[in-house]
N, C-alpha and C positions, 0 to 999 in steps of 0.2 A: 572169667567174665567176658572175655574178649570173645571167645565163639560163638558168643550168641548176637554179637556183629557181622557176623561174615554177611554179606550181602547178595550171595548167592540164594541161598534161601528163601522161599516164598513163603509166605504163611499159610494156614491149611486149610488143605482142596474143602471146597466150598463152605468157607467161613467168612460171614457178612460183616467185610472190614467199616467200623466207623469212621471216619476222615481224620481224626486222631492221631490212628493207627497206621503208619508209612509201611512198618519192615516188621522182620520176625522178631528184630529185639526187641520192638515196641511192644511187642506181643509177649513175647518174654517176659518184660516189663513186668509184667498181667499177672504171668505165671508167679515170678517172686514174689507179688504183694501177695497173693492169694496163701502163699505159703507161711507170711509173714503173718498174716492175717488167724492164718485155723492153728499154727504150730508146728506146719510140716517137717520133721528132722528127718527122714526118710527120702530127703529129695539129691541121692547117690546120681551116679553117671549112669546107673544103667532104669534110672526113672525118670528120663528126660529122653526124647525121641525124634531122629527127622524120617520125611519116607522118602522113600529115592525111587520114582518112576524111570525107568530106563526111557528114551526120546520122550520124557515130557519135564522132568524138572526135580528138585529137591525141595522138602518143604517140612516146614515144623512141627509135629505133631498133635495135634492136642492134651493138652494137659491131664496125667494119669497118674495113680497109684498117691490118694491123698487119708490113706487107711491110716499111717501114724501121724494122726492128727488130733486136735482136742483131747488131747490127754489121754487119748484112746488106751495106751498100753497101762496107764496106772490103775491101782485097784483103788477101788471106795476107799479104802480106808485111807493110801495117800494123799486121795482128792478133796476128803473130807479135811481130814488135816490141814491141808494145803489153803484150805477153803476159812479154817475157823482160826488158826496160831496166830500167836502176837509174835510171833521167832519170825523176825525178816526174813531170816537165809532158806524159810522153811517154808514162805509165804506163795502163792499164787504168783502176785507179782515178779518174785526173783524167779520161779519158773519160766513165766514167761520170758523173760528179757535172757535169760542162759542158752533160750531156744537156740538150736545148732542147726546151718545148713551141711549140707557136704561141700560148700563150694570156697575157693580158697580166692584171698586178694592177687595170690602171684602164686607162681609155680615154686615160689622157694617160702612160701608162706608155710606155720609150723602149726597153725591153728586154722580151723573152720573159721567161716565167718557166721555171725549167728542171720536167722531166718531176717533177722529185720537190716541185719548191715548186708545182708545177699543180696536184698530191694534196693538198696540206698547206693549199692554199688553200681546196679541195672539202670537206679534215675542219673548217675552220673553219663552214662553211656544213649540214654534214650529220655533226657528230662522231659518233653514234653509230651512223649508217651504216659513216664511216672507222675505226672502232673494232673493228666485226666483220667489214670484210673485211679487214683487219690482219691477224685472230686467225684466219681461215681460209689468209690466206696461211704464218700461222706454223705451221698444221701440215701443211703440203707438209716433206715430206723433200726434200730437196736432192739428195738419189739419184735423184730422181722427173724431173728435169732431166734427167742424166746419159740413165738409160735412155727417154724421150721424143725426146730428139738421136740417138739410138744408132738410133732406129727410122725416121732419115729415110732415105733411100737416098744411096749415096756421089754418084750422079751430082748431086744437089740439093744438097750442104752438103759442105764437105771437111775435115777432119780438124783444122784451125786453126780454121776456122769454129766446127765442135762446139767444142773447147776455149774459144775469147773467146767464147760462146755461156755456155756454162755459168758460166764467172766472173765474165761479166756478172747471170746471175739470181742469183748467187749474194754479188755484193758490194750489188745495186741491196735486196736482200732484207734484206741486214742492217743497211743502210742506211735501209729503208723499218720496220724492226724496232725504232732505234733514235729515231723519232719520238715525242713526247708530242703524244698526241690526246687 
């Protein structure tokens, strides 16, 4: 987590900082709830990026590669399941909260941290960055889900998909709601 403090770091070339927003961790910030938020466990070292202009500056990427997301890799049939069991261990729920980042508490750490302790670690380092994009993600309507899935085409996403799709923003949200930052 610490690197994403270095303060060398700008944030990226022409991206309209809100006054929030101070540094690249702030920004950072951004990136882990986002991940925390869709399910990203695909967010390894080499899906994370700065760009380096020679005589102009260092700067943080934009945030990319958010494909293992929503459940994306399960098939219907585990999403259904996941969707309709009374078995906890088997539940949507425990999927979500198992969600894995790549990112570790310390360098001698033996375990990932999951996508929602990877945010929680970032609001320790940038609170008040993780505080106002908290408060933006709280005022996303929940409907705004629903009809943004509705708008994929059937051939890209299938109708179980949509559904463990939406449950997922929907429980990872209330879940990323019920933090103290």
């Amino acid at each position: 987590m610490a690197a994403a403090s270095i303060p060398f770091v700008k944030l990226p070339i022409g991206w309209t900082v809100p006054p929030q927003i101070k540094d690249a961790a702030g920004l950072f910030t951004g990136y882990l709830l986002l991940d925390a938020l869709v399910g990203n466990q695909d967010r390894h070292h080499e899906n994370w990026g700065i760009i380096f202009l020679p005589e102009q500056d260092v700067f943080l990427a934009p945030t990319f590669d958010h494909a293992s997301s929503l459940g994306r890799n399960e098939s219907d049939l585990k999403r259904e399941e996941r969707l309709v069991t009374k078995d906890k261990g088997r539940s949507i729920e425990t999927y979500v909260e198992r969600a894995k980042s790549a990112l570790y508490s310390t360098p001698f750490s033996l375990k990932p941290l999951t996508t929602l302790g990877a945010f929680e670690a970032a609001a320790k380092i940038s609170p008040d960055a993780a505080r106002y994009w908290v408060e933006k993600l709280m005022n996303i309507d929940a409907q705004n889900y629903a009809a943004i899935l509705k708008n994929i085409p059937d051939q890209e996403i299938t109708e179980w998909g949509r559904k463990f799709a939406i449950r997922m923003l929907d429980l990872n949200a209330e879940r990323i709601s019920q933090l103290e930052i």
